[in-house]
C-alpha positions as CSV (number, residue, x, y, z in Angstrom):
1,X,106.6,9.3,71.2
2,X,104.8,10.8,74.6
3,X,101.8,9.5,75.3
4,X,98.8,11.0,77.6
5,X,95.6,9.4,78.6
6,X,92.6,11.9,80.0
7,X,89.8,9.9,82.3
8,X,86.9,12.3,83.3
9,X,83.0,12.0,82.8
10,X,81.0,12.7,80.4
11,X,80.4,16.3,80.1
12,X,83.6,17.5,82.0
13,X,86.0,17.6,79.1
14,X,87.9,15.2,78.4
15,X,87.5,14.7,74.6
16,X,87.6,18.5,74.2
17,X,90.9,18.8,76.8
18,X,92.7,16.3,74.5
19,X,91.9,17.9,71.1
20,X,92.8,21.3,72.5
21,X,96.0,20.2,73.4
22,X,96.6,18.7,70.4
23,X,95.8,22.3,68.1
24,X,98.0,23.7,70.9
25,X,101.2,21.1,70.4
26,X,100.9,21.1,66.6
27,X,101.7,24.4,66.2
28,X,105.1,23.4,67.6
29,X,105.8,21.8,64.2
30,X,105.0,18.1,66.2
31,X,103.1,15.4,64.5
32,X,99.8,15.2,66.9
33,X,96.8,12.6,67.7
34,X,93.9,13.8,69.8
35,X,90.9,11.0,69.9
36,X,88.4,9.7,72.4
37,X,87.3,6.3,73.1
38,X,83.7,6.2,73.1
39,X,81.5,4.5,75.2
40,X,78.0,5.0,76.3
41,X,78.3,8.4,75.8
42,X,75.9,10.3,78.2
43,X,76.5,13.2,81.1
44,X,78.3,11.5,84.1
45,X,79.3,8.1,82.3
46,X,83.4,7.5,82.4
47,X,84.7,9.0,79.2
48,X,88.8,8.7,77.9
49,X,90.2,10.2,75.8
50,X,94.2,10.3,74.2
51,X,97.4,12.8,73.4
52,X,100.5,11.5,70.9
53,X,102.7,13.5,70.2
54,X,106.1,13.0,68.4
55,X,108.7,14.4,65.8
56,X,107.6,11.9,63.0
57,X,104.7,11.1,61.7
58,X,102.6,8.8,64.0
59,X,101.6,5.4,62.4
60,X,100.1,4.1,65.5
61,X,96.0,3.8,65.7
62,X,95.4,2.2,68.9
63,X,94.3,3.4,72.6
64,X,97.3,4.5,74.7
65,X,98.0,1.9,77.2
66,X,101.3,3.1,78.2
67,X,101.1,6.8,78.9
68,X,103.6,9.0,80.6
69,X,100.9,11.4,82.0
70,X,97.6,10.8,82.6
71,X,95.0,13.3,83.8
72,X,92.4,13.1,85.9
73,X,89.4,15.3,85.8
74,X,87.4,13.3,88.6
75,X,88.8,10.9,91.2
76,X,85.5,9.1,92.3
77,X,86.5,6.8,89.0
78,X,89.4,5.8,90.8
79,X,86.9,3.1,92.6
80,X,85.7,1.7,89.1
81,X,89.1,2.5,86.8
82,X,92.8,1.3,87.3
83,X,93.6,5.1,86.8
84,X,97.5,4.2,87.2
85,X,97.2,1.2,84.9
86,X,100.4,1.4,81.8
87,X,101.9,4.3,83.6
88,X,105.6,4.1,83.8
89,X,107.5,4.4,86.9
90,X,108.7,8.1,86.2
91,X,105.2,8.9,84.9
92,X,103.0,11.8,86.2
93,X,99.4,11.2,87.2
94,X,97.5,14.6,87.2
95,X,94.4,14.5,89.5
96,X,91.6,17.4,90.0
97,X,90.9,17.4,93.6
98,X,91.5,19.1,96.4
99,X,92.8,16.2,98.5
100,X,96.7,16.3,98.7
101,X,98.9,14.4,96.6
102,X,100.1,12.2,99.2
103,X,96.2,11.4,100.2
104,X,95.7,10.6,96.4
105,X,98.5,8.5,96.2
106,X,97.5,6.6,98.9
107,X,93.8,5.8,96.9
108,X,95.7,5.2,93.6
109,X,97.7,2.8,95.3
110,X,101.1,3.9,94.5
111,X,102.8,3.7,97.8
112,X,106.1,2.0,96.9
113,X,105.9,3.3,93.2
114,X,107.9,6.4,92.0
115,X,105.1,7.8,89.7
116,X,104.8,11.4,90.4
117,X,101.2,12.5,92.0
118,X,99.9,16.2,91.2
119,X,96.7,17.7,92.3
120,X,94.9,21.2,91.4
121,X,91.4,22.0,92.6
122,X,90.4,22.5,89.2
123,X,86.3,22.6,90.3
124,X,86.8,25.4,92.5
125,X,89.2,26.8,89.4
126,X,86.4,26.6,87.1
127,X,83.7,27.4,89.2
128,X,85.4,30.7,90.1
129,X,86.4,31.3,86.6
130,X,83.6,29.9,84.5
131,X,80.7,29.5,87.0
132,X,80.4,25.6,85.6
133,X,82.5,22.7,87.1
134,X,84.2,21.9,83.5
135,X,87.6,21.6,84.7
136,X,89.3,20.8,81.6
137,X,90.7,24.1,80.7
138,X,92.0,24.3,84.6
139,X,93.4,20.2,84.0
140,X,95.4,22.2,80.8
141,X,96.8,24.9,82.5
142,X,98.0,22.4,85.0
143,X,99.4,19.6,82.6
144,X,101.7,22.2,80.9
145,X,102.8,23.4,84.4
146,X,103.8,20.1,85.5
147,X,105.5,18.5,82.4
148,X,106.2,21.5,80.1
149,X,105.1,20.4,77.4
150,X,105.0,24.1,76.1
151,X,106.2,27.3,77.2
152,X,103.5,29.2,79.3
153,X,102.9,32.4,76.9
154,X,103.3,29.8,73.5
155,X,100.5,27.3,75.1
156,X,98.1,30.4,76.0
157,X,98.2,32.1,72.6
158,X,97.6,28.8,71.4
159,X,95.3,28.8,73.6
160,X,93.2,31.9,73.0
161,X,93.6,30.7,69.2
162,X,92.3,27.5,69.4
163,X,89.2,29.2,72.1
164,X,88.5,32.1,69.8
165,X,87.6,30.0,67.0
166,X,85.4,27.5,69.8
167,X,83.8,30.5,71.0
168,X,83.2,33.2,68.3
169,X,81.3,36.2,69.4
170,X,82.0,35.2,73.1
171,X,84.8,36.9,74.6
172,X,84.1,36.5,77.7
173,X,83.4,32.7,77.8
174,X,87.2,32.8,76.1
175,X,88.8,35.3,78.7
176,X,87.3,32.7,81.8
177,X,89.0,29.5,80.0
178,X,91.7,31.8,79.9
179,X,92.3,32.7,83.6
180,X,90.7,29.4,84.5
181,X,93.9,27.9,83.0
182,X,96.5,30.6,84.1
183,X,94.9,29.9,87.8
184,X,95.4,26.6,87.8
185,X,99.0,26.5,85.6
186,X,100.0,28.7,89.6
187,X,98.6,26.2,92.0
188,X,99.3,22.5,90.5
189,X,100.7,21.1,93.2
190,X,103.6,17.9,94.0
């Protein structure tokens, strides 16, 4: 079973990241949990959220404290959440900054640990793209760059699918999540 844990703030995502990517990986035939854990939920308070995936049916109804990726939608919670905490040694933490890997390592506290660091400026992704710092579509595009979870043109049909339905009568807010998402699927970077 792969787990993934999303940590971002209120009003960036998170929740709706993890459910999207959950529509998107079920259509693979994969059994699929997408869940938050809620909290004081308000604009700007820490907000996570969770990804199972597997071939049998999931049985499991817990928070993820073990995940093989975790994605990270704002870094300043790195100074009030163990954002590493549970992740295995070949792991992947995802960040959304425009800081190097090596410089977020460093804050994580991983030096000495094999986890895999991968950034993407996924503001200046969805401020381009969408003209609102929601990077969660960019944090998508990204995650299925880095682990391949899903082939590219599979995940964005699934994509415009799953955004369609979000955002009926609103092409254009679909076509931005779109390119927000191919954008940042090109620059994740190791």
């Amino acid at each position: 079973m792969l787990e993934i844990r999303w940590h971002g703030r209120g009003g960036q995502g998170a929740k709706t990241a993890a459910f999207l990517l959950g529509e998107a990986l079920a259509t693979t035939g994969k059994y699929v949990q997408a869940f938050p854990e809620y909290g004081p939920e308000r604009t700007g308070a820490p907000v996570v959220a969770y990804n199972r995936v597997a071939d049998k049916p999931i049985r499991l109804h817990s928070p993820v404290t073990h995940p093989r990726y975790v994605v990270v939608l704002d870094l300043t919670l790195a100074s009030a959440v163990d954002l590493a905490a549970g992740v295995p040694d070949d792991g992947l933490i995802l960040v959304n900054t425009s800081r190097a890997p090596a410089e977020v390592r460093e804050r994580l506290g991983l030096n000495g640990r094999p986890v895999r660091v991968m950034t993407v400026d996924a503001a200046r992704i969805a401020m381009a793209t969408l003209k609102r710092n929601i990077p969660n579509t960019p944090m998508l595009g990204a995650l299925v760059a880095a682990t391949g979870l899903l082939p590219k043109e599979a995940f964005l049909e699934a994509m415009r699918d799953n955004l369609q339905h979000k955002f009926r009568n609103r092409p254009q807010v679909v076509d931005a999540n779109l390119e927000a998402i191919r954008q940042a699927y090109e620059e994740v970077s190791a």
